[in-house]
C-alpha positions in Angstrom: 0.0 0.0 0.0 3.1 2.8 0.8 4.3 1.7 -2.4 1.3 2.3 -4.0 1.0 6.1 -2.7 4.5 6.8 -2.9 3.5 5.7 -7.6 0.5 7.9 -6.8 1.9 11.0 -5.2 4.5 10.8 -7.9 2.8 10.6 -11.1 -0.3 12.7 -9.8 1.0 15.0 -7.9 -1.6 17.4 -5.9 -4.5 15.4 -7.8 -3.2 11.6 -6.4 -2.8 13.2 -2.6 -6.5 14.5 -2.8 -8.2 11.1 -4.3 -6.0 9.1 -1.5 -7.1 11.0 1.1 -11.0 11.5 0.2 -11.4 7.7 -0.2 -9.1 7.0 3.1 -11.4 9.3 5.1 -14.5 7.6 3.4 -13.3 4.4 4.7 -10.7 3.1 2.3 -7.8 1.1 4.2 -5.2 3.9 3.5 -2.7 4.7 6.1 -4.5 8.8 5.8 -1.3 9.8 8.7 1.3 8.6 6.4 0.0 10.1 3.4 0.1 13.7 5.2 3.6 13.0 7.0 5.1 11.6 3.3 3.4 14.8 2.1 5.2 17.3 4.2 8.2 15.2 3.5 8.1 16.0 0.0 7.4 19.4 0.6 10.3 19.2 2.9 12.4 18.8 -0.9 11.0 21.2 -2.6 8.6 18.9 -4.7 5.1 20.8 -3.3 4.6 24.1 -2.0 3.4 23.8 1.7 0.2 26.5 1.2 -0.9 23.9 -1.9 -0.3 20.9 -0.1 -2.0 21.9 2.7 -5.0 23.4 0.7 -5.0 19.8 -1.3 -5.1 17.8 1.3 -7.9 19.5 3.7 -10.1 19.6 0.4 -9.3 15.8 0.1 -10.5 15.5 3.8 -13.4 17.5 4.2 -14.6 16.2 0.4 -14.4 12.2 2.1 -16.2 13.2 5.1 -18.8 15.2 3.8 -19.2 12.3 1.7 -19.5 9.8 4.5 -21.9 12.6 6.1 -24.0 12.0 2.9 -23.9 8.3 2.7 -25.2 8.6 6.3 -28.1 10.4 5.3 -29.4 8.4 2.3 -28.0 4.8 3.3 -28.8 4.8 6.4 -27.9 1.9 9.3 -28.4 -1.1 7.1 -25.9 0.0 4.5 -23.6 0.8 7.6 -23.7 -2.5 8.9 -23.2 -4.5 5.4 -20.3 -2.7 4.5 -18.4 -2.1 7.5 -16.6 -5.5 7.7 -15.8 -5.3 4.2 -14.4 -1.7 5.0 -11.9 -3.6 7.5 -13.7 -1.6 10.3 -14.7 -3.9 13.1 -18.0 -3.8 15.5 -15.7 -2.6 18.0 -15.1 0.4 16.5 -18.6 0.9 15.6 -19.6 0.5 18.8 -17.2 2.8 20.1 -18.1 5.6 17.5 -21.8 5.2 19.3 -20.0 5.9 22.6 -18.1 8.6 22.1 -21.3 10.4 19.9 -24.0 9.8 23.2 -21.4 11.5 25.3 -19.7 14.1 23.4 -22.3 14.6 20.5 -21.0 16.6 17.5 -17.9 17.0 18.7 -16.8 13.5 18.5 -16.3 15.1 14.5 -13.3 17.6 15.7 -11.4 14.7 17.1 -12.4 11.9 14.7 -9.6 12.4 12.4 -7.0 11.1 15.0 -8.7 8.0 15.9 -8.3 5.4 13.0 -11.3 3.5 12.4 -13.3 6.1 13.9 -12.8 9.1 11.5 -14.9 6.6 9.1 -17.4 6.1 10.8 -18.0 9.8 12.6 -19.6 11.1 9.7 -22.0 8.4 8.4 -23.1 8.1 12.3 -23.8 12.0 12.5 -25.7 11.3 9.0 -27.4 8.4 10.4 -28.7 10.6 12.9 -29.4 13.9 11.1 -27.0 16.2 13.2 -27.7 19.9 11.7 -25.3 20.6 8.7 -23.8 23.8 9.8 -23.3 21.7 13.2 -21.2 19.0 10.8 -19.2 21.2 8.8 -18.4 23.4 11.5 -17.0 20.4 14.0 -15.9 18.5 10.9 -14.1 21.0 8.8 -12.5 22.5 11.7 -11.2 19.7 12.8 -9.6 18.5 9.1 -7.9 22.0 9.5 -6.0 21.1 12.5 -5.6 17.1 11.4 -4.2 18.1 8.5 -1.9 21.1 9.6 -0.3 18.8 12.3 0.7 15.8 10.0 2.1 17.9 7.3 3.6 19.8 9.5 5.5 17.0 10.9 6.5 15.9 7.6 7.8 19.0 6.9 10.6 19.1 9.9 11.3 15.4 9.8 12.7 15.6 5.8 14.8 12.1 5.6 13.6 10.8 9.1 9.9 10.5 8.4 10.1 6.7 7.6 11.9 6.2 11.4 8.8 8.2 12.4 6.4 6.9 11.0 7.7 3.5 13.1 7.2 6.0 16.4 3.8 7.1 15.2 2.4 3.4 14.7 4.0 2.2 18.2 2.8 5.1 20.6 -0.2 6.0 18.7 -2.9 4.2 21.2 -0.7 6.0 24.0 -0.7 9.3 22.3 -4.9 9.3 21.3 -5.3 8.4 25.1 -3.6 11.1 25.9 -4.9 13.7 23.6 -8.5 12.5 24.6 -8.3 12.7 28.2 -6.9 16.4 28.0 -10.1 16.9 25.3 -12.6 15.3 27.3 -11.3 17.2 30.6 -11.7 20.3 28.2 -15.1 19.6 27.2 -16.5 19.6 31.3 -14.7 22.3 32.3 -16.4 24.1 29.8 -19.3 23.0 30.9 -19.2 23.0 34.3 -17.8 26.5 33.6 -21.2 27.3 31.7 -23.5 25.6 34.8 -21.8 28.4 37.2 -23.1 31.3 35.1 -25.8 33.2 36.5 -28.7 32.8 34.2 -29.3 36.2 32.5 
């Protein structure tokens, strides 16, 4: 499959990056992380201009998960549950996606992205359930913005280290999403226990 990008990225350039990462984000087993890091590496040489990468890339993301948003809509549960094992995405995760949306409701679509598994299954679950659109694109799209910028960033300031770290970032990544959603979740009821000690107005 890292083959495989690396052929794309180099024969299509901007155009292979965006296809690879809209069908990743729909649900496609492509390593989406990679991609970005081996991105930012070859802006790192000069091949891409950061500004175009990064613009490539988030159009690539929020194009797959608007898409997954609109399979959720029209498809509905049963499609959900035919296709995900043939997606490579077990129950478990599906089951999880559930969790995480009855407790932190749209918001679950901010952090989706760094959660493998899960980032394909966020959308078509707030599709499923008809969250608001503005809702979507505004926890969705905001979220691809900071996904993105992170990853490519990396990429960037690794140059010829990126294959040792991408190594790291498949070791430590369950350590490192455990960590990022306890400080996220903490966030979340702060802000609203924060909110509950207003004085009503």
């Amino acid at each position: 499959m890292q083959h495989y990008l690396h052929h794309l990225i180099d024969h299509f350039g901007y155009v292979g990056i965006m296809i690879a990462l809209m069908l990743g984000i729909v649900g496609l087993p492509i390593p989406d992380e990679l991609l970005l890091i081996y991105t930012g590496y070859r802006v790192s040489t000069g091949a891409f201009s950061y500004p175009l990468a990064f613009l490539v890339c988030l159009f690539g993301a929020t194009t797959g998960i608007s898409l997954g948003y609109i399979l959720g809509i029209t498809l509905g549960l049963p499609f959900l549950h035919k296709f995900v094992p043939k997606l490579h995405i077990t129950e478990k995760r599906l089951q999880q996606t559930k969790t995480l949306f009855s407790k932190l409701g749209p918001a679950v679509l901010f952090i989706c992205y760094f959660i493998p598994g899960v980032r394909h299954l966020a959308a078509f679950w707030a599709g499923v359930n008809a969250y608001d659109w503005r809702k979507f694109a505004l926890f969705a799209y905001s979220g691809a913005v900071v996904w993105v910028a992170v990853f490519l960033t990396i990429g960037t300031y690794f140059e010829s280290r990126w294959m040792a770290f991408r190594q790291y970032i498949d070791a430590y990544r369950p350590f490192l999403f455990s960590v990022f959603l306890a400080v996220f979740i903490f966030t979340v009821f702060y802000w609203h226990a924060q909110q509950k000690q207003k004085p009503p107005d």
